[in-house]
Steps between C-alpha positions, in 0.01 A plus 500: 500500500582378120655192485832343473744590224520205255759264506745408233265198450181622504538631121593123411228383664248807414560335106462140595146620659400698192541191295292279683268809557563481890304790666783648761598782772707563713442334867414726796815361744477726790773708478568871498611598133506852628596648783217472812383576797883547633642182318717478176403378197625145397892483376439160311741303665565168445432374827123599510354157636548393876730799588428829673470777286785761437286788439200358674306520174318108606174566677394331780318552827797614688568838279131543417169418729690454833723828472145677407319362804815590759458807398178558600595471811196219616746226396707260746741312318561170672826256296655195608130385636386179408127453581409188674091524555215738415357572863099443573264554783276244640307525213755432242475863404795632375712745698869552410751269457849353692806504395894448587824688468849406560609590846849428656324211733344314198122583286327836732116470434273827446147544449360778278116556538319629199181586362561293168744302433658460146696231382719504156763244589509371150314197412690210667528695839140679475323137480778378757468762794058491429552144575714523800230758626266215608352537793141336706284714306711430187653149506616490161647828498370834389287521192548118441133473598447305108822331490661766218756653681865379376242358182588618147840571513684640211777715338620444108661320262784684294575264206867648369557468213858641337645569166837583335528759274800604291482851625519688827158431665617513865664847593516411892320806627168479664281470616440330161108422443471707189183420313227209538199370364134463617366304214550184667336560817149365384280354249786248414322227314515142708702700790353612872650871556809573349803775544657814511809410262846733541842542499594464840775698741863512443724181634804520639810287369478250780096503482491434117780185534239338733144598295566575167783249373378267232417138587814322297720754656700333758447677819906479567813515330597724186167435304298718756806754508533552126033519493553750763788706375357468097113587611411594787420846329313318212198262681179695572240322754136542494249388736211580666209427823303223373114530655511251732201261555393537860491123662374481885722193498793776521492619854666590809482335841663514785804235578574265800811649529559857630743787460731691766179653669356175537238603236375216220669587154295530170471176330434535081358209360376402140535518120416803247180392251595347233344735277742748605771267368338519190453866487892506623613287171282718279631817613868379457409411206374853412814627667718291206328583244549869591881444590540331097300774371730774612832346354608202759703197329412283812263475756456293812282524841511406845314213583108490614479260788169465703566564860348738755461863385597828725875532478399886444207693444337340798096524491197293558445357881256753622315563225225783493146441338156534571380223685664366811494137417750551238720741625675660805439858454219738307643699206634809720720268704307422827490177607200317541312545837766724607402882468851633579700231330667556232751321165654765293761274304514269161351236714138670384556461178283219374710492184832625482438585092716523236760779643702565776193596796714747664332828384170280583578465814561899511173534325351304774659659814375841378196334465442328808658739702172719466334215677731478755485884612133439523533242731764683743 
């Protein structure tokens, strides 16, 4: 499909890029731009982010892969199931899994027996539901043989940074990425990794009074009225995924406290690198200089705090490789002394890179899924 109109402020930026001789394009974002495969192209509302699509334009798994795989026909579609072990034999080999619906009487359990068994819970529950799959044969839980599973979380850094121009640079129609810039991503002198760089989606009015307000604008009163009503039209952001440093101090474990099945909760511990702090402040930095080269009279940035990573973009925790000691699963998925076990999620990814992994992770399923058929 071509890509997204541009935006009343990707020409302002487009000429701030030219004079710092920023390399740019426009950012794949996932969503129709034409009409496809029975859905509507996007209407550029201003509501893009966190909000179901009008014209169903946003793709996702639920208007794409699973409608596909109903169709065929060999598909049982199974919601409101929440997974609570992955079933073995005597011999800890693996044969389906058990799981729980809502019944009128309280939790109903089922078992479904299967020839492989693939899990793509998302990082945090992946790691969580391998390790609550322990069992005599596997007392640490399932692939945990090396101590890696829940290991290496991560997700990214977005360093805001957002500046005020004396024109127009924020029409309120999305989805609002418009054009980005690759040149940072590597070979930054001093720096581990890098990032993608961008102007991000469209804010609504209450979402830019709590992100994008200036620090010596009270937060009350008229002052944050009169910023809102003068230029709320005339701040641009830009951001972007900062490569994250993988740390196996940032993991997930299981908690001594449970949740309404009685199950142990996910417990995230630990700090990001601090080289990824660094490579944060340079890419805001980057993300500034860009803003003042494109016409903003003042700039100004969220701050970069070191805490633990994976708000979003979830990866790491059953990471793939080539040797067993160091990782949970070989690089088509299958978990380590498990022939029909499977991780098809971010949680492979042994770096989340410099972008947002999510056409990675498609990359991967397409991928993987070739050894999977093999195996059933």
């Amino acid at each position: 499909m071509p890509p997204l109109a541009p935006s009343l402020r990707t020409k302002v930026l487009a000429r701030g890029a030219q004079a710092l001789e920023f390399t740019t394009f426009t950012p794949p974002i996932l969503v129709n731009t034409v009409p496809r495969a029975g859905r509507d192209a996007c209407c550029h509302c201003g509501s893009c982010v966190g909000f179901p699509c009008p014209t169903d334009a946003k793709n996702g798994t639920q208007n794409t892969m699973i409608p596909r795989a109903l169709a065929t026909g060999r598909t049982t579609l199974i919601t409101g199931a929440h997974v609570t072990v992955i079933e073995q034999d005597d011999n800890g080999h693996v044969i389906g899994a058990r799981y729980l619906t809502d019944a009128e009487t309280g939790p109903r359990e089922h078992f479904a027996r299967a020839k492989a068994v693939v899990v793509c819970a998302g990082a945090i529950e992946t790691a969580r539901l391998l390790l609550l799959s322990a069992s005599s044969a596997h007392p640490d839980g399932l692939g945990n043989h090396s101590d890696q599973v829940g290991r290496h979380l991560q997700g990214h850094y977005y360093p805001a940074v957002f500046g005020l121009f004396d024109e127009d640079v924020h029409p309120s129609d999305g989805p609002g990425v418009s054009i980005a810039t690759t040149d940072f991503t590597h070979g930054n002198d001093g720096i581990i990794g890098g990032a993608m760089i961008a102007d991000d989606f469209v804010m609504l009015p209450t979402v830019f009074f709590h992100q994008a307000l200036p620090p010596d604008v009270r937060r009350w009163g008229s002052d944050a009225k009169d910023f809102m009503r003068a230029n709320f039209r005339r701040v641009a952001k830009i951001t972007g995924p900062v490569h994250e440093i993988p740390d196996p101090g940032c993991r997930v474990r299981l908690a001594d406290f449970t949740d309404r099945f009685d199950l142990r909760v996910a417990r995230l511990s630990g700090q990001v690198h601090v080289e990824t702090i660094r490579t944060a402040e340079f890419i805001s930095h980057r993300s500034a200089d860009w803003l003042a080269a494109s016409g903003a009279r003042h700039t100004w940035r969220s701050p970069i705090v070191r805490r633990l990573s994976a708000g979003q973009h979830q990866a790491g925790t059953c990471r793939m490789g080539t040797e067993p000691a160091s990782s949970v699963t070989d690089q088509y998925g299958r978990v380590w002394g498990h022939a029909n076990l499977f991780v098809c999620d971010g949680s492979l990814h042994p770096t989340n890179g410099a972008y947002n992994p999510v056409l990675t992770i498609m990359a991967m399923a397409a991928r993987n899924s070739q050894a999977i058929s093999q195996t059933i």
